[in-house]
C-alpha positions as CSV (number, residue, x, y, z in Angstrom):
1,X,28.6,12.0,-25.2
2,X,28.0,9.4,-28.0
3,X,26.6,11.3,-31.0
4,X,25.6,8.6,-32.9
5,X,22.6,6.9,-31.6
6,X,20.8,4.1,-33.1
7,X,17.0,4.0,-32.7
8,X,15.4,1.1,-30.8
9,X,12.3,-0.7,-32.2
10,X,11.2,-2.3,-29.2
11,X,8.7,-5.2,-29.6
12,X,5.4,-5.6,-27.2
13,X,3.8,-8.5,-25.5
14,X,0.4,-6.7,-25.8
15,X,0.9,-3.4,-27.7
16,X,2.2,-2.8,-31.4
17,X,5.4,-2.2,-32.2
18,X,7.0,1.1,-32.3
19,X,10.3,3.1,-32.1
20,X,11.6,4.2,-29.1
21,X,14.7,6.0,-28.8
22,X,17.7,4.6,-26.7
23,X,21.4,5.4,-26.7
24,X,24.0,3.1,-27.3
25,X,21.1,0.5,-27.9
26,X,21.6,-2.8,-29.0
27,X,18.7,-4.0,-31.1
28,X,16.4,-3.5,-34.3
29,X,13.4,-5.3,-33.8
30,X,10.0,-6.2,-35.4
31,X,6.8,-7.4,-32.9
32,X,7.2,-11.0,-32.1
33,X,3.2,-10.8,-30.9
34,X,2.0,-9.7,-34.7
35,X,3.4,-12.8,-36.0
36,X,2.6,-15.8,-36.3
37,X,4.5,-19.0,-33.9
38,X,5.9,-20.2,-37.4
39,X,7.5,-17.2,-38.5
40,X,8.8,-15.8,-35.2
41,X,11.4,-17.3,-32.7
42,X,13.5,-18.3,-35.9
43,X,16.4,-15.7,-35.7
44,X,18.4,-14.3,-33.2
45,X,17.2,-10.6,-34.3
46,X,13.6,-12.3,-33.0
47,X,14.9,-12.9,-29.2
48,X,16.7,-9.3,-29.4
49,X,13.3,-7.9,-30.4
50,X,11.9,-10.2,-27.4
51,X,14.5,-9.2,-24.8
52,X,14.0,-5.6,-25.8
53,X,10.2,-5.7,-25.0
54,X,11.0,-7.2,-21.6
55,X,13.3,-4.1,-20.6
56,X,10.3,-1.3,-22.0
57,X,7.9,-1.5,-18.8
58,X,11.3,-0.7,-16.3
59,X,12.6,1.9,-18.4
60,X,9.7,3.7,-19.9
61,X,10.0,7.5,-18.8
62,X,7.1,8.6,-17.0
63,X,4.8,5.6,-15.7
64,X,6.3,2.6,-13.6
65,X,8.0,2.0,-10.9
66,X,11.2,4.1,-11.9
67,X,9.1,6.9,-14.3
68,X,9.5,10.2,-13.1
69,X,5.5,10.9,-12.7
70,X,4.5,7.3,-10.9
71,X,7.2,5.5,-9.2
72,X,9.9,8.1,-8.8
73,X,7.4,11.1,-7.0
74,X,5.6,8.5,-5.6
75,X,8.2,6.1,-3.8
76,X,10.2,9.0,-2.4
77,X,7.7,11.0,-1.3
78,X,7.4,8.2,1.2
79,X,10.6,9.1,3.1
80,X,11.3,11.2,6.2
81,X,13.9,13.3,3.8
82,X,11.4,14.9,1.4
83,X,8.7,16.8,1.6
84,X,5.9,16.9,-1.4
85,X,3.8,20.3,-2.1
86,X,0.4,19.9,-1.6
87,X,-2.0,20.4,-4.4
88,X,-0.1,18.1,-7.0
89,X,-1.8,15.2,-8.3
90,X,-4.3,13.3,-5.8
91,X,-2.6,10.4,-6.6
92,X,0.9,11.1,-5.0
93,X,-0.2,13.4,-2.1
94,X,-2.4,10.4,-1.3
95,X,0.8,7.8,-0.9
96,X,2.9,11.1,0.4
97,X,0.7,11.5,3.2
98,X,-0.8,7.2,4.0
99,X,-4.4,8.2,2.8
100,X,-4.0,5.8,-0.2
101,X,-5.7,3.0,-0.9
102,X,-6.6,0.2,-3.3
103,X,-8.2,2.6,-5.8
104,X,-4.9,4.5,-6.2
105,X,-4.4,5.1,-10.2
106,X,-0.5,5.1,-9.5
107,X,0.3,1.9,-7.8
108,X,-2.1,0.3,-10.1
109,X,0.2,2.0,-13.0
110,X,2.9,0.5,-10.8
111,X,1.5,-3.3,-10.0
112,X,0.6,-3.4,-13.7
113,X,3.9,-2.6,-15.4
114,X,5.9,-5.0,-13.2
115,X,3.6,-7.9,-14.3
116,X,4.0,-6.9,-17.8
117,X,7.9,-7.4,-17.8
118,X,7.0,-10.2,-16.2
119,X,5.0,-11.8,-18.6
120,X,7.5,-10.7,-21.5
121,X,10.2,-12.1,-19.6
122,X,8.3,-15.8,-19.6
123,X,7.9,-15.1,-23.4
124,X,11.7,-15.1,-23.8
125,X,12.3,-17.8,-21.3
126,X,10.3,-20.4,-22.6
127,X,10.6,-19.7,-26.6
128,X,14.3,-18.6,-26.8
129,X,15.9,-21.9,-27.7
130,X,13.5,-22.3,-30.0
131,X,15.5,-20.2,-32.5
132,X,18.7,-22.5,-32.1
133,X,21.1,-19.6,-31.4
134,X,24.5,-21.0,-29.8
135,X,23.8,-22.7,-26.7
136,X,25.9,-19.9,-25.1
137,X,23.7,-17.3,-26.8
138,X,20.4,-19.0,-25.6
139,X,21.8,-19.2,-21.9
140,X,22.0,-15.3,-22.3
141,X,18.7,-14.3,-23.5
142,X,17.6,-16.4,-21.4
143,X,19.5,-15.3,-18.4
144,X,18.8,-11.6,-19.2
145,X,15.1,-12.7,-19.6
146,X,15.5,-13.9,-15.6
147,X,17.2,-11.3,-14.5
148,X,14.5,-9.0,-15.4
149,X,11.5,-11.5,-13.7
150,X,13.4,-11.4,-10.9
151,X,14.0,-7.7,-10.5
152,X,9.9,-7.3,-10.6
153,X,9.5,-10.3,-8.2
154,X,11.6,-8.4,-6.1
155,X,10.0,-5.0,-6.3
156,X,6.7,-6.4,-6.5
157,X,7.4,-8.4,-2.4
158,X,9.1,-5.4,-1.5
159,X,6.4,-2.9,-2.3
160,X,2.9,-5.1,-2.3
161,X,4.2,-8.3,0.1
162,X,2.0,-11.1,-1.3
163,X,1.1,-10.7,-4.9
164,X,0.7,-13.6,-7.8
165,X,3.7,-15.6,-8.8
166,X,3.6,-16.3,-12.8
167,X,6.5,-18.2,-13.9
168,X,5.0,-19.9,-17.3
169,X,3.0,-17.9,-20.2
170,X,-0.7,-18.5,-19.5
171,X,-2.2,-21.1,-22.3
172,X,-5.7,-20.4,-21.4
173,X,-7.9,-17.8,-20.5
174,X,-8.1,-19.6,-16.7
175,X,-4.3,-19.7,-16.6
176,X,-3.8,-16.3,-16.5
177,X,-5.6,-15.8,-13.1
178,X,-3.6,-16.5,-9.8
179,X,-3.6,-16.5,-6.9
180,X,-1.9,-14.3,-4.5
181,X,1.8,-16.2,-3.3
182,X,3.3,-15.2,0.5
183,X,6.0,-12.8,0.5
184,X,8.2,-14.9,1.4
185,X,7.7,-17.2,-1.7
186,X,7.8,-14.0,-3.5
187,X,11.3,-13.3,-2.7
188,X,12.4,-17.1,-2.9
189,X,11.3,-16.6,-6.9
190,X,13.5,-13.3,-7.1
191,X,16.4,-15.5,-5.2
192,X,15.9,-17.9,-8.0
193,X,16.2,-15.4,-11.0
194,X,18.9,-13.8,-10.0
195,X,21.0,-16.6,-9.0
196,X,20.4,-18.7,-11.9
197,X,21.0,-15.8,-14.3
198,X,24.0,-14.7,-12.6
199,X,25.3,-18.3,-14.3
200,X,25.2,-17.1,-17.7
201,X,25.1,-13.2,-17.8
202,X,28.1,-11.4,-18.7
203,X,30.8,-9.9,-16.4
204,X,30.7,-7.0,-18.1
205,X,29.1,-5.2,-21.6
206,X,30.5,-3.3,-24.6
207,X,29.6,-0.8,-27.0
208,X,26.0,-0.6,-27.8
209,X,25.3,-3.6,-25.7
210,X,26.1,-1.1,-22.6
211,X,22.4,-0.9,-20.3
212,X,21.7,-4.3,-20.8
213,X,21.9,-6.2,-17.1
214,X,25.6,-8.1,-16.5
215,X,26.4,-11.0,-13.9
216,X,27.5,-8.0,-11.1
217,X,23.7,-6.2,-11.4
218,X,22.2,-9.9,-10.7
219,X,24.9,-10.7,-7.4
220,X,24.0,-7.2,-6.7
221,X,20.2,-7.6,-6.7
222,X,20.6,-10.8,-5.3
223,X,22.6,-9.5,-2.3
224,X,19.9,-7.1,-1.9
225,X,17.2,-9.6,-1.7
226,X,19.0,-11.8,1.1
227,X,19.7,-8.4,3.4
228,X,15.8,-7.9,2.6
229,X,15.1,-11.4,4.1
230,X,17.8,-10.6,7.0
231,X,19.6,-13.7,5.7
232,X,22.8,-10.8,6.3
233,X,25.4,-13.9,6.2
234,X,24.8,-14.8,2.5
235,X,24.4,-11.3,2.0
236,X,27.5,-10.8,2.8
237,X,28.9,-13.1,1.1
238,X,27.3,-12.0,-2.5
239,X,27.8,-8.9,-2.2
240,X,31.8,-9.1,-0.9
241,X,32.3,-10.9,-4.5
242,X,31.2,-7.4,-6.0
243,X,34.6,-5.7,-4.1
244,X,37.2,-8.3,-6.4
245,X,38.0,-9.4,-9.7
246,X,36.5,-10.3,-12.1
247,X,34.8,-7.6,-11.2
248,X,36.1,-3.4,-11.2
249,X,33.7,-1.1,-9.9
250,X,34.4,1.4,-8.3
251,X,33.1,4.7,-7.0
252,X,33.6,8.1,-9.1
253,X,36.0,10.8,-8.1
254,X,32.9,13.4,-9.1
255,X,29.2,12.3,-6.9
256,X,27.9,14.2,-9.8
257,X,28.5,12.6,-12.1
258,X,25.6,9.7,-11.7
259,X,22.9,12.0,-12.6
260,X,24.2,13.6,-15.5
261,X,24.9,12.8,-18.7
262,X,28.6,13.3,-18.6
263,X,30.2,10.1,-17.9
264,X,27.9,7.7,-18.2
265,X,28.5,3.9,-18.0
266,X,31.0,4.8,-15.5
267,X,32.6,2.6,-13.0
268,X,30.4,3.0,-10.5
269,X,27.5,2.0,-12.7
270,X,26.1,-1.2,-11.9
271,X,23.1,-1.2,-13.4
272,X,21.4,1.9,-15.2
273,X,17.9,2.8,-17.6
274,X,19.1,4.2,-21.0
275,X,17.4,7.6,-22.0
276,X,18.3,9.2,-25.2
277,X,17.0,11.8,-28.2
278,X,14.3,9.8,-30.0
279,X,10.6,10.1,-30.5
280,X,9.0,14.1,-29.3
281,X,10.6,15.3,-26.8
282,X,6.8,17.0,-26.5
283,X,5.1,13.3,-26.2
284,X,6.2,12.3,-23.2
285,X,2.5,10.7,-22.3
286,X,2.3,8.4,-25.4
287,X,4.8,5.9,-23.3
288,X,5.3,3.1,-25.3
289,X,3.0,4.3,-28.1
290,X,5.0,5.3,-31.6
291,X,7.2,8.6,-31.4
292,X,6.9,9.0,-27.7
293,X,9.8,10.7,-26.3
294,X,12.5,9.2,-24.8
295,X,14.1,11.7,-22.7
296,X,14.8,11.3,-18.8
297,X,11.5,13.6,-17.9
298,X,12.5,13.3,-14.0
299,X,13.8,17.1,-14.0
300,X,10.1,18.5,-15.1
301,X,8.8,17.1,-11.8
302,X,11.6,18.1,-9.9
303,X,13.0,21.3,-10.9
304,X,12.2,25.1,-9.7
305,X,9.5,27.2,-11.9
306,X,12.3,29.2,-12.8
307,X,13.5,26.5,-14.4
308,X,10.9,25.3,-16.2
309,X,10.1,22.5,-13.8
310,X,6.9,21.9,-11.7
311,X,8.5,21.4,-8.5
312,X,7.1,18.7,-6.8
313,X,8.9,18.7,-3.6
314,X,11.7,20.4,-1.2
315,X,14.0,18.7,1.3
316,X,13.1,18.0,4.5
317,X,14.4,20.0,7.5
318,X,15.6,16.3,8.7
319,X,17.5,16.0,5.9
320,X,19.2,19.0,6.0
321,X,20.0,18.7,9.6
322,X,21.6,15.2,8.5
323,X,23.9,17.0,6.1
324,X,25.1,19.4,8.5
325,X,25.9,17.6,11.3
326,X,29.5,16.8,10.1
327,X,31.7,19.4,8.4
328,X,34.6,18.6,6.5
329,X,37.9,18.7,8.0
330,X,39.7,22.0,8.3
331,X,41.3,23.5,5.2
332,X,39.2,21.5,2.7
333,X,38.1,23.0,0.0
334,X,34.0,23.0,0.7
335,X,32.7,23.2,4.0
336,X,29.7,20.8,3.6
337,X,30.1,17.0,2.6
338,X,30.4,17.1,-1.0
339,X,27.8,15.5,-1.8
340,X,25.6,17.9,-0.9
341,X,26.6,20.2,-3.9
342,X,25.4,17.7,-6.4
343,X,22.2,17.0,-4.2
344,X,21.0,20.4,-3.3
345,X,21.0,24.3,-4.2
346,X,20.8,26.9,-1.7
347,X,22.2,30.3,-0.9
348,X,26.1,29.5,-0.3
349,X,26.1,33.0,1.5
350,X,23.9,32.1,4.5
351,X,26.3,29.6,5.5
352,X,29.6,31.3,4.9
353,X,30.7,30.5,1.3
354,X,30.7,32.3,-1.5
355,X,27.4,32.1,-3.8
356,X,27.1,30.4,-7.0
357,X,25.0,30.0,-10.0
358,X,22.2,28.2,-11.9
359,X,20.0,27.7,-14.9
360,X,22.1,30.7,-16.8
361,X,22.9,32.8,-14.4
362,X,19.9,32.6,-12.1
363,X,20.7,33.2,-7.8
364,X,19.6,30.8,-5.6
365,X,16.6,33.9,-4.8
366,X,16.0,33.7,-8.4
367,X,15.3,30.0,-7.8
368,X,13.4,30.1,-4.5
369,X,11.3,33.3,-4.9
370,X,9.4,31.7,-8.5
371,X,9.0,28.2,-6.1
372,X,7.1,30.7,-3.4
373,X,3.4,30.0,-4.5
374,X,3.9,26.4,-4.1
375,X,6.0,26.4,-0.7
376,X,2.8,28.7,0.8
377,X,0.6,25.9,0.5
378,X,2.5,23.7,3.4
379,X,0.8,23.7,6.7
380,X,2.4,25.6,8.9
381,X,4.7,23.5,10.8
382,X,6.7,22.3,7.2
383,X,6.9,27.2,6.7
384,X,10.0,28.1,9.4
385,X,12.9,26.4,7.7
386,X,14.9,26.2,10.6
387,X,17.8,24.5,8.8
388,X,17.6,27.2,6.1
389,X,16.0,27.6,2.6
390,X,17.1,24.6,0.4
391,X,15.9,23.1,-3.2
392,X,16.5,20.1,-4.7
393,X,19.6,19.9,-7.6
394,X,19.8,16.2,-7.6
395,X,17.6,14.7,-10.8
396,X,17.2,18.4,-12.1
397,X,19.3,20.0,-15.1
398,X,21.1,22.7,-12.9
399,X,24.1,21.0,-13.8
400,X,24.0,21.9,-17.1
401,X,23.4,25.5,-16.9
402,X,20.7,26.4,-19.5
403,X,18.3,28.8,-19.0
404,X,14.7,26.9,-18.7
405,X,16.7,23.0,-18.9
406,X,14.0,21.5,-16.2
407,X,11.5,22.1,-18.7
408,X,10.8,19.2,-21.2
409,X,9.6,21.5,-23.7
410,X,13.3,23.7,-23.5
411,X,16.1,23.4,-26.4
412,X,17.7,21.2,-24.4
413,X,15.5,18.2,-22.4
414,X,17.9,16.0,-20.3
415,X,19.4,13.0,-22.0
416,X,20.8,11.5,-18.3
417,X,20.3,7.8,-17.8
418,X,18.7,6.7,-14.7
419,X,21.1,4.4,-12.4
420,X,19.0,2.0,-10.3
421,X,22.4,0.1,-8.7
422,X,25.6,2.0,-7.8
423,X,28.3,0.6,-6.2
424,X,27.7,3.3,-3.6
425,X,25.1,0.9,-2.8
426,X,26.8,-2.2,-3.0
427,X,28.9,-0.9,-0.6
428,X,26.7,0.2,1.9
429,X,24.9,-2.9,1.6
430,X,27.6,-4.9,1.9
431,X,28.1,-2.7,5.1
432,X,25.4,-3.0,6.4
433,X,25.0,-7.3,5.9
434,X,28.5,-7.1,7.5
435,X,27.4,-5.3,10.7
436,X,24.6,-7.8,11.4
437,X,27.3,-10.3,11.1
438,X,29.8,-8.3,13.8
439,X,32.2,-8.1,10.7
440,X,32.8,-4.4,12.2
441,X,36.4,-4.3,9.9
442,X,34.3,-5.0,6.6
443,X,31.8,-3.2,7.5
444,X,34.3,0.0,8.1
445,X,36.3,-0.2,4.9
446,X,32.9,-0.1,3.3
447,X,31.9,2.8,4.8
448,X,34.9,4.8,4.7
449,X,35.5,4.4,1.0
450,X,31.9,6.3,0.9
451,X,33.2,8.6,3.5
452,X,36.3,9.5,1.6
453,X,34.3,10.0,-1.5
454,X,32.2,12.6,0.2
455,X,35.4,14.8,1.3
456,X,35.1,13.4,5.2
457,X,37.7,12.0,7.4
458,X,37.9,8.4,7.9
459,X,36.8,6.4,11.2
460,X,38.1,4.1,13.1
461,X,35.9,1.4,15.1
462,X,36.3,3.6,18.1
463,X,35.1,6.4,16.2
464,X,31.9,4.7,15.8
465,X,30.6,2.7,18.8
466,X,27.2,2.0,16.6
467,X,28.5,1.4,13.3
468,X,24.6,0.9,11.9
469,X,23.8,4.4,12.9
470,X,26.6,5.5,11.1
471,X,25.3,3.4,7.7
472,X,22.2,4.4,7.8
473,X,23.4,8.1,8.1
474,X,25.6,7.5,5.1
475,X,22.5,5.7,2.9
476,X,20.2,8.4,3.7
477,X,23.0,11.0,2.2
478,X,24.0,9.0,-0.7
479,X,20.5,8.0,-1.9
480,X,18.7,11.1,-1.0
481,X,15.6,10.8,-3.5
482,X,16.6,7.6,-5.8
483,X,13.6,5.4,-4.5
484,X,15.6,3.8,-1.3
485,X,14.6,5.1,1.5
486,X,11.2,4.1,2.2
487,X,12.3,0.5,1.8
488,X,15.5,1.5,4.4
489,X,13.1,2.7,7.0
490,X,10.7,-0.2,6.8
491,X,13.5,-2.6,8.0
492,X,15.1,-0.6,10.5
493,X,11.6,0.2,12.1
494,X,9.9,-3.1,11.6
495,X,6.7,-2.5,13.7
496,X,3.8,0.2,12.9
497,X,4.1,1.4,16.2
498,X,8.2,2.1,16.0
499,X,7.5,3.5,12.3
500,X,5.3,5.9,13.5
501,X,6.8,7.4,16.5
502,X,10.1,7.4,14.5
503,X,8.6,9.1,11.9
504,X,6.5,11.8,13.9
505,X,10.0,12.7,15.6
506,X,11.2,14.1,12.4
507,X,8.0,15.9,11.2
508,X,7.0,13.8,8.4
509,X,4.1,14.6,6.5
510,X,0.8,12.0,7.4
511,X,2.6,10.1,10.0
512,X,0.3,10.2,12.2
513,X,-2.0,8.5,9.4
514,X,0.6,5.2,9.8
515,X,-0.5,1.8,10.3
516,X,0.6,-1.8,10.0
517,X,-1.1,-1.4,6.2
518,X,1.3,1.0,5.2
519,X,4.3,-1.4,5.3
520,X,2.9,-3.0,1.8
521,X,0.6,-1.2,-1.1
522,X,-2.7,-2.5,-1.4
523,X,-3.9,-4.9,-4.6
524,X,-5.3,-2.1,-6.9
525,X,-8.7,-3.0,-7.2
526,X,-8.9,-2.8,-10.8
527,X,-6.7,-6.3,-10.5
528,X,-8.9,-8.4,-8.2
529,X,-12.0,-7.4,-10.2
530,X,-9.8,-9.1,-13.0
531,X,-8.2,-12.0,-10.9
532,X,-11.3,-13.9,-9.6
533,X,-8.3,-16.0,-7.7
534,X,-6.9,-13.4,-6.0
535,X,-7.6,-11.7,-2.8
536,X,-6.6,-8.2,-0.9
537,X,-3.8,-8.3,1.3
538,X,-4.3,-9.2,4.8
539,X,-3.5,-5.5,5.9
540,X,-5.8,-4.0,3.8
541,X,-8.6,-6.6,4.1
C-alpha cells in the first residue's frame, strides 16, 4: 500500500471547507462558495477544488447512496440474498421489510446527497472555462463534472423513477424548485452525461489522479443505463468496446482482492470510492464536517461482535443454497466456488474441509456464538438454517486478521476503497445485453471468463439451454451485497404481482408487504414541503 498520502481539502457547494483524507488524491483546494465570482474560477487549482466538491456526496463514508450506514445497509437489505436483524435502526428494517415510506430519514439522506453532486457538478460545468485552462483541460473538468451528473441522474431514475431534472445552477430563489421529470427523461439526461463525457475523459489515470472517473467508467455506466431501458442492442454494443483496446481490464486472479486494500486500482477496477487515513478515525458522523474520518466504515455494520462489528445482517438460506448448487470439478483444490471464501465464513468442518481462522485466531464458533443475541431476534422461520450456519466476510476486515479489525475504534480501521464498477460486471452486463439480442456465443465467453475466475468448469451452449438463468445465477454470486441486486430483481420481475410471488418463494423478509410502490422510493417529504413544484410519485400518491 502507498504510504505516502496527501490530504484532500475538498471544497463545498453549501458547506465550508474542510480536510478530508483521500489516498492517492489529486487535489489541494480552497472553497470556491467563500469567495467571491471575481476571485474564484481564475486557476486551474479553483476547478480541481470544484471537481473535488462534486465527488464528496458519492464518496462520503457513512451517509449516501454508497455510505455504509444509509445506502449500503439499506439498498441490500432489499434483496432476496440477505437477511437484516431486527432491532437495528427503524430506518433500514423499514426499507428491509417494504413498511417504508415518504418520511423515511435514509432515503431522504439518499435523495438529498444525489442532488447535491448534482448541483456541484452544474457549478463546474457552467464556470470551468471561465478560468481559461487548455481547451483540452476544460473538456476534462468538464467531462468529469458530467460524468458525475449523470451517475446521480442515473441512480436517482433507478431508485425514485420520476424526480426533478436540474441541468443549470438556479439564479433565483424560484429557479431552484422543479418539477418532477418522467423516468424516462430521467435516464435520457444520464444517457446524455455519460455519452458526452466519454468524449473527453481519459482512457485511463495515473498516479494520484487514480479514483477520478476515466472514458471506460462512463461506456460502462452508459451501457448500464441502455440495459436499464432494455435498449439491450446498444447495450451491447457499449459495453463490447469495454472487452478491446484501448482498453485492458480484466478480472483478478484473487476475487478477494476487490474488497481489500491489497491491490487496489487493479485491473479489474473500473471505477472505485477512495478511503484512506485522514481526519478521526473516531468521527465517522461529522461527514463532510472538518476532521471527520475517512476510513471505509462498511466493516462496523457488517462484521461479527467478536469482531468489533455490529452485525447488521446474515446471508440468506437462498443464497447459500445458490452457492452450493455447483461444486467444483474433481481434484480442485476447494470444494465450493471460490468465491465464496472471500464472501462468506462458516465452519469448513460441517462441510468436509478443514477449518480455518479469523480475526486472530478466533473459530468460526467464536464468531457465530458472540452474533447469537442478535440472530434470536428473527422470527422463527429465518432460526433452522437449513443450508447451515454462515456469516458474512465480504466488506468485513477478516481478511486482515486482527483481533477486533471490524471495529472502527480498533488499531487498525479498514483503509479498502469501495469499487462501484468491476469488470465482473461489465461482463455480465455485456452478457446479459447479448442474450436479449440471441448473441448466445458473446454472451458465453462472458460468462465463462466469470466462471473460470470462480474455479468452475466452463459451458458450452448445450450446457446451458437458458443462458439468462445461468447470468443471473452468476450476478447474484459475484455481487452478493455490493448494492445490485435489488435493481437485478426489479427487471427480471417487472410486475408487483411476479415480484412478490418470486420473492415469497425464497423466504424474504416483508414480501408479503410488496406492491407496485415498492418498485421506486417515495419523494421524502421533507423535499415536497421544500419544492412547491413538485409532487409525490404516482405509486405513492
Amino acid at each position: 500500500m502507498n504510504k505516502i498520502l496527501k490530504i484532500w481539502l475538498i471544497a463545498f457547494a453549501v458547506l465550508a471547507a474542510i480536510v478530508a483524507g483521500c489516498k492517492k488524491s489529486f487535489l489541494e483546494t480552497t472553497n470556491p462558495n467563500q469567495l467571491t465570482e471575481e476571485k474564484f474560477w481564475k486557476t486551474e487549482d479553483d476547478v480541481k477544488s470544484a471537481i473535488a466538491s462534486v465527488y464528496s456526496p458519492l464518496r462520503v463514508p457513512l451517509s449516501g447512496y454508497w455510505g455504509a450506514f444509509r445506502g449500503y445497509q439499506d439498498i441490500n437489505a432489499l434483496g432476496d440474498d440477505v437477511l437484516t436483524i431486527p432491532g437495528g435502526e427503524p430506518a433500514t428494517w423499514q426499507v428491509a421489510s417494504f413498511i417504508n415510506d415518504e418520511k423515511n430519514g435514509d432515503i431522504q439522506n439518499v435523495f438529498q446527497s444525489l442532488y447535491r453532486c448534482i448541483y456541484r457538478a452544474n457549478l463546474v460545468i457552467e464556470n470551468a472555462a471561465k478560468a481559461n485552462l487548455d481547451l483540452t483541460l476544460t473538456k476534462g473538468y468538464i467531462a468529469e463534472a458530467k460524468f458525475l451528473r449523470g451517475l446521480c441522474f442515473f441512480m436517482l431514475a433507478s431508485n425514485f423513477g420520476d424526480v426533478p431534472l436540474k441541468i443549470t445552477v438556479a439564479q433565483t430563489s424560484e429557479d431552484a424548485f422543479v418539477a418532477s421529470s418522467p423516468v424516462g427523461e430521467v435516464y435520457q439526461q444520464a444517457i446524455r452525461d455519460f455519452t458526452e463525457s466519454a468524449i473527453d475523459l481519459p482512457v485511463t489515470r495515473t498516479g494520484d489522479d487514480r479514483g477520478r472517473v476515466t472514458k471506460g467508467a462512463a461506456l460502462a455506466f452508459l451501457g448500464k443505463a441502455y440495459l436499464y431501458i432494455r435498449d439491450y442492442s446498444t447495450a451491447e454494443a457499449t459495453l463490447a468496446q469495454l472487452l478491446t483496446a484501448p482498453y485492458s481490464y480484466d478480472l483478478v486472479s484473487n476475487f478477494e482482492d476487490n474488497f481489500t486494500d491489497k491491490n487496489e486500482f487493479n485491473t479489474e477496477s473500473v471505477l472505485e470510492w477512495v478511503y484512506g487515513p485522514y481526519g478521526s478515525q473516531y468521527n465517522p458522523w461529522g461527514e463532510e464536517g472538518g476532521g471527520a474520518g475517512m476510513y471505509n466504515y462498511r466493516p462496523q455494520l457488517t462484521g461479527s461482535p467478536a469482531s468489533g462489528g455490529w452485525f447488521k445482517y446474515i446471508p440468506s438460506d437462498f443464497l447459500l443454497k445458490e452457492f452450493k448448487k455447483e461444486l467444483r470439478p474433481a481434484g480442485s483444490d476447494t470444494k465450493f466456488d471460490k468465491r465464496m471464501y472471500a464472501t462468506l465464513m462458516w465452519k469448513y468442518s460441517d462441510f468436509g474441509e478443514t477449518n480455518v481462522t479469523w480475526y486472530d485466531n478466533k473459530s468460526f464458533d467464536d464468531l457465530w456464538n458472540a452474533a447469537a443475541t442478535s440472530i434470536d431476534r428473527f422470527e422463527s422461520a429465518y432460526k433452522n438454517f437449513p443450508e447451515g450456519k454462515f456469516l458474512n466476510k465480504k466488506f468485513t476486515s477478516a481478511w486482515r486478521n486482527a483481533g477486533g479489525a471490524d471495529n472502527y475504534w480498533a488499531a487498525t480501521p479498514s483503509e479498502a476503497n469501495v469499487e462501484v464498477m468491476r469488470f465482473a460486471e461489465v461482463l455480465l452486463l455485456h452478457a446479459e445485453a447479448a442474450a436479449q439480442n440471441n448473441h448466445l456465443n458473446e454472451a458465453l465467453a462472458s460468462v465463462n471468463r466469470i466462471r473460470a475466475r470462480a474455479g468452475l468448469s466452463l459451458k458450452t451452449q448445450g450446457d446451458l439451454p437458458d443462458i439468462m438463468n445461468e447470468i443471473r445465477h452468476q450476478k447474484l454470486l459475484e455481487f452478493y451485497f455490493e448494492q445490485n441486486r435489488w435493481n437485478d430483481l426489479k427487471r427480471w420481475y417487472p410486475s408487483a404481482g411476479e415480484l412478490k410471488t418470486y420473492m415469497l418463494s425464497v423466504i424474504k423478509q416483508g414480501a408479503a408487504n410488496i406492491e407496485e410502490k415498492h418498485f421506486v422510493f417515495p419523494i421524502p417529504a421533507a423535499e415536497l414541503q421544500t419544492n412547491n413544484k413538485m409532487t409525490q410519485h404516482p405509486l405513492w400518491k
